[in-house]
C-alpha positions in Angstrom: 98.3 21.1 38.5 101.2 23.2 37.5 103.7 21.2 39.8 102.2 18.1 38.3 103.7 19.3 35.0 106.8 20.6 36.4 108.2 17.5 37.8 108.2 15.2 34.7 109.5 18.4 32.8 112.6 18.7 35.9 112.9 14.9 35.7 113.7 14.8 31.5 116.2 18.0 32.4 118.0 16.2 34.9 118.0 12.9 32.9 119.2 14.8 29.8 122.0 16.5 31.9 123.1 13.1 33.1 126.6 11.2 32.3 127.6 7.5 32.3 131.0 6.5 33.8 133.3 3.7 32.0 135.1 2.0 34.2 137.4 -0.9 34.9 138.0 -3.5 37.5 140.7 -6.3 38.2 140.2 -8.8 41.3 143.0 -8.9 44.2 145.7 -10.9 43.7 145.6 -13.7 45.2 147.4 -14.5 48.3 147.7 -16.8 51.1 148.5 -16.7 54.8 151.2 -18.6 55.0 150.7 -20.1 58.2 147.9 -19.7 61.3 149.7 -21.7 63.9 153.1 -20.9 65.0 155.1 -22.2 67.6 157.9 -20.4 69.6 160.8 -21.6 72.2 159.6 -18.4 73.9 158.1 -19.4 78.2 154.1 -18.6 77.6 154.2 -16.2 80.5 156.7 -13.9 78.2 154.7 -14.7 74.9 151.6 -13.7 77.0 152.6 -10.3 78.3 154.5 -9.6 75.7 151.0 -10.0 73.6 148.7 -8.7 75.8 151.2 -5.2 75.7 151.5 -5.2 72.0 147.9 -5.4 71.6 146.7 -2.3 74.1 149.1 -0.1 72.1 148.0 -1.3 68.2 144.9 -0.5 65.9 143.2 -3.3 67.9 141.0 -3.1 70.8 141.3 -5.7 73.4 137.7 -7.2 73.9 138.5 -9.5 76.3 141.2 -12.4 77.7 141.5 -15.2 79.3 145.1 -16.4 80.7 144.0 -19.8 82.1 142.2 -20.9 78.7 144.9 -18.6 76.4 142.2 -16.8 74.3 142.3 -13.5 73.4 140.2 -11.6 71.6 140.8 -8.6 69.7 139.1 -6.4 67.9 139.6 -4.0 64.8 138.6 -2.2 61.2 136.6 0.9 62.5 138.3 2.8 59.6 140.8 2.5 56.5 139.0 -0.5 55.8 141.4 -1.6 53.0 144.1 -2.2 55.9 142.6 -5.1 56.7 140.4 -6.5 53.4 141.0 -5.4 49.7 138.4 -5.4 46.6 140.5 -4.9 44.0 141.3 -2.1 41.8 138.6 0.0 40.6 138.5 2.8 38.1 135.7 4.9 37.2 135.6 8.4 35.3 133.9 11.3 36.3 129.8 11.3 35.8 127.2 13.7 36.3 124.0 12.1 38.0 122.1 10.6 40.9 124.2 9.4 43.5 124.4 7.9 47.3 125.9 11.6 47.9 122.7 13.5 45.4 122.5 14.7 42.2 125.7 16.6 40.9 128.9 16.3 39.2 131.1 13.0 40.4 135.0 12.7 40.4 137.1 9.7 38.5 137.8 7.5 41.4 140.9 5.1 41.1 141.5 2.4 44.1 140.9 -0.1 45.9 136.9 -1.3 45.3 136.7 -1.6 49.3 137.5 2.6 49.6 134.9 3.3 47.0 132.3 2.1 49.3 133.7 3.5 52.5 133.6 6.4 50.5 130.8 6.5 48.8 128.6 3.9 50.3 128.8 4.5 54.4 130.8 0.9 54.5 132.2 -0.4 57.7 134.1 -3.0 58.6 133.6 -4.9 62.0 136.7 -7.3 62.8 137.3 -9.9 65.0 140.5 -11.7 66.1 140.9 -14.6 68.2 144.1 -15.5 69.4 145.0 -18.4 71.3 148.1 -19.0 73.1 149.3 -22.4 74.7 152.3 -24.0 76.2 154.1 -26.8 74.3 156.9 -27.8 76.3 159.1 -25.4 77.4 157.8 -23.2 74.1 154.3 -21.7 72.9 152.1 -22.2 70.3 150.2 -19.4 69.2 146.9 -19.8 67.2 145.5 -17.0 65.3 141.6 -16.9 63.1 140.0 -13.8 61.9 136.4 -12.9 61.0 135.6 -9.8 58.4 132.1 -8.3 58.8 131.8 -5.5 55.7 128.5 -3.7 55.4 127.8 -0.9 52.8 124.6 1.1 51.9 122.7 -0.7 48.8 122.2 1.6 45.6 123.1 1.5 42.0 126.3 0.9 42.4 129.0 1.9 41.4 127.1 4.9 40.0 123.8 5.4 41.1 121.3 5.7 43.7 118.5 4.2 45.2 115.7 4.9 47.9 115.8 1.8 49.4 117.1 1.7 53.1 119.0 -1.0 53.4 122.5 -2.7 53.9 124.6 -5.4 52.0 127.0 -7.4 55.0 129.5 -9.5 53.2 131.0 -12.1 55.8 134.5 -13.5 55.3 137.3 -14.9 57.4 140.9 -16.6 57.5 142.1 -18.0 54.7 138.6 -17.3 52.4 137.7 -14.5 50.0 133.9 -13.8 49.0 131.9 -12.9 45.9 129.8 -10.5 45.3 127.7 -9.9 42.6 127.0 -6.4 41.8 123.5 -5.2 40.5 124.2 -2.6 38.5 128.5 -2.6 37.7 129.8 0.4 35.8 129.7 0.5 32.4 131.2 -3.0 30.5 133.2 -3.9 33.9 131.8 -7.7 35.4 129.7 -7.7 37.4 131.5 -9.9 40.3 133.5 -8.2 42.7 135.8 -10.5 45.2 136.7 -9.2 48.6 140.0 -10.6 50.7 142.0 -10.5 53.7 144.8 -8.4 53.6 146.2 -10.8 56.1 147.6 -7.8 58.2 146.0 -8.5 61.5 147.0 -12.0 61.6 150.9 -11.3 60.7 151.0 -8.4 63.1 150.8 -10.7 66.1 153.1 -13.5 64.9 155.4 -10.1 64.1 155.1 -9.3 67.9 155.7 -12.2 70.4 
């Protein structure tokens, strides 16, 4: 009986020691690839190697390749997400509450929206690159498509918590952005968030052949 009163007594402290955080948020800028398809006077056996080289000594992984069909296929994102996709800026102040990281004192965050929930919210991003490279002549053409896979613990974001055990996956690609509408936003800031390519995976191999 008496820790059937104690707990809604500790539950109105906690509440009562609790803190809302303002906050702001603008959506990236937006920005275009300006081209997927490039072609090179360069012999495809150089534009090739010199590819294939580039790519076993970058952030990508190579996942696998194929010289007599020209695909390759990269992969990338295990961390510093917001090298590769961008939220937006984010501000939030300092709060005292309930969190995905428990109950306690929380510190102003200022950044890109994509850092707050690798930060805060377990996110990862799972990247995939195809590249395709082809003759043309006595040149190549090079061919270049991304796909963005972005998961991140649910909860109350961007300033809460929540018991359920799940995952939001937010699936964008080359040349497309995605909306996302958030549950619970902090305090009077909408509630759509808008996530991007950066667009560095694709320039970094038409920066390389």
């Amino acid at each position: 009986m008496t820790r059937l009163i104690l707990l809604p007594l500790l539950l109105s402290v906690l509440v009562s020691c609790a803190s809302k955080p303002t906050g702001s948020y603008a959506p990236p800028q937006s920005q275009d690839l300006e081209r997927t398809t490039i072609t090179i006077r360069t012999p495809f056996d150089q534009v090739w190697d010199n590819l294939i080289a580039y790519a076993a000594d970058s952030f990508f992984s190579i996942q696998h390749y194929e010289k007599d069909s020209g695909l390759i296929v990269l992969t990338f994102g295990d961390n510093n997400i917001e090298n590769f996709i961008t939220g937006g800026q984010f501000q939030r102040t300092a709060y005292t509450g309930l969190s995905a990281r428990g109950w306690g004192e929380h510190p102003a965050f200022s950044g890109d929206w994509v850092s707050l929930l690798e930060h805060d919210y377990n996110a990862a991003l799972n990247g995939t690159l195809n590249v395709v490279v082809q003759p043309r002549g006595g040149g190549t053409q090079v061919t270049v498509k991304a796909r963005y896979t972005l998961q991140f613990d649910t909860g109350d974001h961007e300033s809460g918590w929540s018991l359920r055990d799940d995952r939001y996956t937010l699936k964008l690609e080359t040349g497309t952005c995605i909306d996302w509408l958030n549950p619970k936003p902090t305090g009077q800031t909408p509630s759509k968030r808008t996530v991007c390519p950066t667009y560095r995976v694709e320039r970094a191999i038409f920066e390389n052949l």
